[in-house]
N, C-alpha and C positions, 0 to 999 in steps of 0.2 A: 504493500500500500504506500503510496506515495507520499512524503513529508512536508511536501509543500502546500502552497494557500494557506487561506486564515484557520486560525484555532475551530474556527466552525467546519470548515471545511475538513478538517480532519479528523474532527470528532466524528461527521456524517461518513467519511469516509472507513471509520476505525467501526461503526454502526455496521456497515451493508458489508462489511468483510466478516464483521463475525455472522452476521443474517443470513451471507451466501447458502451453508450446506442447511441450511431450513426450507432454501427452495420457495420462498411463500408466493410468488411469483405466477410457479407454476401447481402450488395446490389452490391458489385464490386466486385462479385467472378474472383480468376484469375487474377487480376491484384498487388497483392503483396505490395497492397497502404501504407500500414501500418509500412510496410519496409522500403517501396520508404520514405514517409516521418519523418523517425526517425533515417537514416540513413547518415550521411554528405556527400554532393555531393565532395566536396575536402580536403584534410588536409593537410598543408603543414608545416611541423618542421624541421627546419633549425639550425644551429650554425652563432652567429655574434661574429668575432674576434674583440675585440675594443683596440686599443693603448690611456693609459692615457697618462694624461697631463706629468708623470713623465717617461714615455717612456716603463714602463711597457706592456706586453698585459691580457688582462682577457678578457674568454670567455663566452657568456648568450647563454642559450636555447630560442630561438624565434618561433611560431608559428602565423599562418593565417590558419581560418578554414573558409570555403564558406560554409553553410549546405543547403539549398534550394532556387532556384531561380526561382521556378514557377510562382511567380507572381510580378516578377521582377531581376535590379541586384542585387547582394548579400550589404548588410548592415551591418556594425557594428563598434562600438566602437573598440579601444586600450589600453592596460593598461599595464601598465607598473609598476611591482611591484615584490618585493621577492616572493610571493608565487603563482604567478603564474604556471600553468600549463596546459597541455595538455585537458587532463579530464574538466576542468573548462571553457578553452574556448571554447570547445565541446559544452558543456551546455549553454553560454553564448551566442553561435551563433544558435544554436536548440531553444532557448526563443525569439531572435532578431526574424526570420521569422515570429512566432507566433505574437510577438507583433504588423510588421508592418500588418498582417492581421486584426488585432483586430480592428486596424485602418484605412483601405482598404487604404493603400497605396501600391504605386508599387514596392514594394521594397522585397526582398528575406533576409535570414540573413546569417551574418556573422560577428567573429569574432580574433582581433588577439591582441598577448601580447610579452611581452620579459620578462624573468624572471630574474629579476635585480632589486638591492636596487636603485634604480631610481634616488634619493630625494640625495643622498648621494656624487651622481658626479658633476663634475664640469659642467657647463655652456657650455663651451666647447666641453666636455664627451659627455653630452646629443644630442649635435649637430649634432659631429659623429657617435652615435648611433643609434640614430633617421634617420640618411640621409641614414645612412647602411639598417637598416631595410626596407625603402623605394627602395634602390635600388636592394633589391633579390626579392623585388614583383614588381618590375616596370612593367611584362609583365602577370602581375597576375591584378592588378589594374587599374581601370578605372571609368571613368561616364556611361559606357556601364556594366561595368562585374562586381565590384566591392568597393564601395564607403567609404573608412575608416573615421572617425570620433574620438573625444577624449573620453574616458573613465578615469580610473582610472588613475594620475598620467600624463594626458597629458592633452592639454591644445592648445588654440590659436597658442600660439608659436610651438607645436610639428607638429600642421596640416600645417603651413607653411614652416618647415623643407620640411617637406614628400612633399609638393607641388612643393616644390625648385629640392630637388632631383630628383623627378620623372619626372620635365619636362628635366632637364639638361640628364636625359641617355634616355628617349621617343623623344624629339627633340618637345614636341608638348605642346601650353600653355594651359591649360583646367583646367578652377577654378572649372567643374562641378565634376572633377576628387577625391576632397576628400571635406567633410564640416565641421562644428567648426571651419573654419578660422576667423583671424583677419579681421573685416570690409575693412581694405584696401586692401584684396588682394582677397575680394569678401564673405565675411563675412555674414551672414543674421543676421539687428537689431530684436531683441528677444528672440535669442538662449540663452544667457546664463541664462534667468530666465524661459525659457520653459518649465525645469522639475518639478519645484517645481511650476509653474503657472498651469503648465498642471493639479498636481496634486488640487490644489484648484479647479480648476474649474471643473472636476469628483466630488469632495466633496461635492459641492454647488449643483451638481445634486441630488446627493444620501438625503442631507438635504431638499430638495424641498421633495421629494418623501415621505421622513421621519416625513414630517412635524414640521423638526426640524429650529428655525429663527436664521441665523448666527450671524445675531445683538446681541450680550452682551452673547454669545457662548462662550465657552472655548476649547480650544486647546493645544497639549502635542505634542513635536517635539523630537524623539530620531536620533539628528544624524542632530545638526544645521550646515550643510557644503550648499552647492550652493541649493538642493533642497529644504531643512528642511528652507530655512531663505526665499526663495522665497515664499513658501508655506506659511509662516508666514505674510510675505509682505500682496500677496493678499488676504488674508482670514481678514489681519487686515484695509483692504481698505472694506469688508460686517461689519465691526463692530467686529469681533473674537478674544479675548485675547486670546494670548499664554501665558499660566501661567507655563508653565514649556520647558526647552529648557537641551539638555544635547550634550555631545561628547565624544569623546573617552577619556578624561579625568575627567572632571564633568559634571556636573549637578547641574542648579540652579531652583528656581522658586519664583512666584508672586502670590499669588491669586489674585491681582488685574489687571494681567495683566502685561509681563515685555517690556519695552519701547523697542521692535523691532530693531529699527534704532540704537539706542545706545548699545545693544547687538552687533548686527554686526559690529559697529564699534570697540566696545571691542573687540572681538571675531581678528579682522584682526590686531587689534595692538599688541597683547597679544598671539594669536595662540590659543585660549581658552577661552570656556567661563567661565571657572574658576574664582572667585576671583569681579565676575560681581557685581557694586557697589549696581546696579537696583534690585536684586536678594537675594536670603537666599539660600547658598549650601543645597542642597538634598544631598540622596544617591542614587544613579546612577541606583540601584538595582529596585528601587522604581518608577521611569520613565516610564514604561510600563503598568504598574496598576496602576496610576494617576487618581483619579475622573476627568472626562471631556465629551466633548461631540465628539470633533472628537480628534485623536489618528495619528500621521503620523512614521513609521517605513521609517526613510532617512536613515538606516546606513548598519546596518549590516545583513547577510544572516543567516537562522534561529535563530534568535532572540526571535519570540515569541512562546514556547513550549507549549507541552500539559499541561507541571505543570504551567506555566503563564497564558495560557488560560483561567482556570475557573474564575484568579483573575482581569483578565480586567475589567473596569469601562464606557472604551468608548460608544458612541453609534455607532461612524460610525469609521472605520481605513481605511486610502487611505496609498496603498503600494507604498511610495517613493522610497525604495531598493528593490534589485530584489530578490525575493525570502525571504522575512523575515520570512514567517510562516509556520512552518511544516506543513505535511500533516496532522497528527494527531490536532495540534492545529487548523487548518481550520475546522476540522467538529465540536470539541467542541465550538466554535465560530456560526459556523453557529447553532447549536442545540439552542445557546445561544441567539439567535436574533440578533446576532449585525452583520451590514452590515459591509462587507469586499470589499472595490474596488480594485480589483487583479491589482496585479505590471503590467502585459501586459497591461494594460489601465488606473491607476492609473501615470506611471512613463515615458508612451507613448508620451507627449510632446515631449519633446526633440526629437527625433526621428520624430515627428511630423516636426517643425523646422527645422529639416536638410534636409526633403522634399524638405519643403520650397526653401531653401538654393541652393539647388541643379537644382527645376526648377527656378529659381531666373539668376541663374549661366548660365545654357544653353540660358536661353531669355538674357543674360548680360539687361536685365531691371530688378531694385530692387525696395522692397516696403519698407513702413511708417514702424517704430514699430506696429502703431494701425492695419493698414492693415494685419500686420504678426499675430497676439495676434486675431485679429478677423477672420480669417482664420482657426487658432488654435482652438480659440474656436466652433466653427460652426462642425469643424470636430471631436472632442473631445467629444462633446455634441450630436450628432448624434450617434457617436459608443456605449458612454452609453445609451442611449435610445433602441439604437438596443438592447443592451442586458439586458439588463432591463426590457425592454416589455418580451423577451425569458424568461428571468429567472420569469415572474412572469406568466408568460403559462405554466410554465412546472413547476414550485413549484421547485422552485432549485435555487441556489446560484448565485450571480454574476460570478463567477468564473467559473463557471462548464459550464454558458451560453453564455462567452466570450471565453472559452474553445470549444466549440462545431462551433462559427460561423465560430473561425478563424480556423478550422480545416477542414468546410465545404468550405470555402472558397478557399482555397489552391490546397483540395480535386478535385473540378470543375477544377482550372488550369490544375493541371497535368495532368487529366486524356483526358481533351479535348486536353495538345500538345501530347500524346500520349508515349507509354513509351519508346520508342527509344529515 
């Protein structure tokens, strides 16, 4: 498959390669399926005018993309960052439906962004920003149509803005209406370690299977932010040293294991794990090809190439970011034997969580942390196994088999609401 064109485009492209041996083409002659689902049901880009605090105005390009809601309302995150764009949230929202299939949840994808130095504004700025953005989709969003969540660069407090505003121009109070909020304003306890919990506990499948014992395991984190440190959490409550942990600025490591808890507390007073006293700096370069036994990609999107490929060490890698491994580095990986737990199911916690959240919301009745995490797991642990068992019937990759369900699965929606 080819590497080029925009992120959308090879997301659509990374789609219909694993689609191919489903043939849907020629069991659904006629019905155009392949279209229907690779195509965004909505896209909406807009302009948000914002007055700073100094009475200036500066303008950001904003988008909301809905892309399939066959098998529910549309889902996704927010992000809010300079490079944001169009192309990207495309993709971002064409992965979301996929992923909540992966997981049979009821939920369709979607996703939206403003392209703006985020980080950079005032406290204030953000408020206005955020409420604005919320009020040009007020009749776009909902617990019924469309469920926003935080992403990149927002957070508790942005899901509370956008809740504020939307009920103030809809007249109507519906906590089911976005999730990632703050527990007080109907929050689900669990969310913020879902992702990175989520991804241990696909890990701990893939080791059972592997025959690999997590007890006195090692572990390599590229990209220690909310999911790389939760991920570290639980894998280090089986016994699992993280002996190497990096970010967008360094990279340190332990062979004996680096003290978890005192990293992230380093990490939040310091903005970095830099400088970590538990630790001996690495180079950064070095992080991805680490002797270990599990490998977690939490950071950044293709990451691991064909030229890094051959030199990985790991036995197992659970995709915490979305998209870290090109397509060309996924087959010399899979040639290479080592399991790969694709980011649709790898990084699907969270998203798992805001299910949660969401039926949580509508019954206004909330559960335990344990009850949320054991819920999570039950359904996390069941989606691997579904594909697990596929991929080991058809001699094929986790990925190609988690690719196939959640495409069958979608597949059955649409064609049974029929295609009006």
């Amino acid at each position: 498959m080819s590497t080029n064109g925009s992120v959308f485009d090879r997301a659509k492209g990374l789609f219909l390669h694993y689609a191919k041996p489903l043939k849907l083409d020629e069991r659904h002659p006629g019905t155009k399926i392949l279209e229907r689902l690779t195509t965004p049901d909505k896209i909406m880009a807009f302009r948000l005018s914002l007055q700073m605090d100094d009475g200036s105005v500066q303008v950001f390009p904003a988008y909301r993309v809905q892309f399939n809601d066959d098998l529910g309302p549309y889902k996704g995150g927010l992000r809010f960052h300079p490079q944001v764009t169009l192309e990207e949230v495309k993709a971002l929202a064409f992965w979301m439906y996929l992923k909540t299939a992966v997981v049979n949840i009821p939920f369709g994808g979607g996703k939206g962004g403003i392209t703006v130095d985020y980080k950079s504004l005032s406290t204030a700025e953000k408020e206005r920003l955020t409420k604005k953005f919320a009020i040009v989709l007020a009749n776009d969003i909902g617990e019924n149509t469309d469920i926003p969540a935080p992403d990149v660069n927002t957070g508790p407090q942005e899901m509370a803005w956008m809740s504020h505003a939307w009920r103030m121009s809809t007249g109507q109070y519906n906590r089911a209406m976005i999730t990632g909020k703050p527990l007080d304003l109907g929050g689900s306890l669990g969310r913020t370690e879902a992702t990175g919990h989520g991804c241990a506990i696909t890990m701990l499948e893939a080791a059972r299977d592997a025959g690999i014992d997590p007890n006195g395991a090692t572990m390599v984190i590229q990209g220690f932010g909310n999911a790389g440190r939760y991920a570290a959490i639980e894998m280090g409550h089986q016994g699992t040293k993280t002996i190497v942990a990096s970010d967008s600025r360094a990279a340190v490591h332990n062979p004996d294991g680096l003290d978890v808890q005192a990293l992230i507390e380093h990490k939040d007073k310091t903005g970095s794990v830099a400088n970590f006293p538990g630790g001996k700096t690495m180079d950064p370069n070095g992080v991805l090809t680490a002797e270990c036994d599990f490998l977690v990609p939490a950071a950044l999107e293709d990451c691991i190439t064909a030229e890094i490929a051959p030199k990985i060490q790991a036995k197992i890698i659970g995709e915490a970011a979305n998209g870290p491994t090109t397509q060309d580095a996924i087959h010399i990986l899979y040639e290479r034997g080592i399991t790969v737990i694709p980011d649709v199911l790898a990084n699907s916690g969270g998203v798992t969580v805001s299910y949660f959240e969401w039926v949580q919301n509508r019954q206004e009745y909330y559960w335990t942390r344990e009850e949320v995490i054991d819920r999570m797991r039950a359904r996390l642990v069941n989606a691997y196994r579904e594909i697990a068992d596929r991929a080991k019937a058809e001699d094929t990759s986790l990925r190609q088999a988690a690719y196939e369900n959640a495409i069958e699965r979608v597949v059955r929606a649409a064609l049974e609401r029929g295609a009006q």
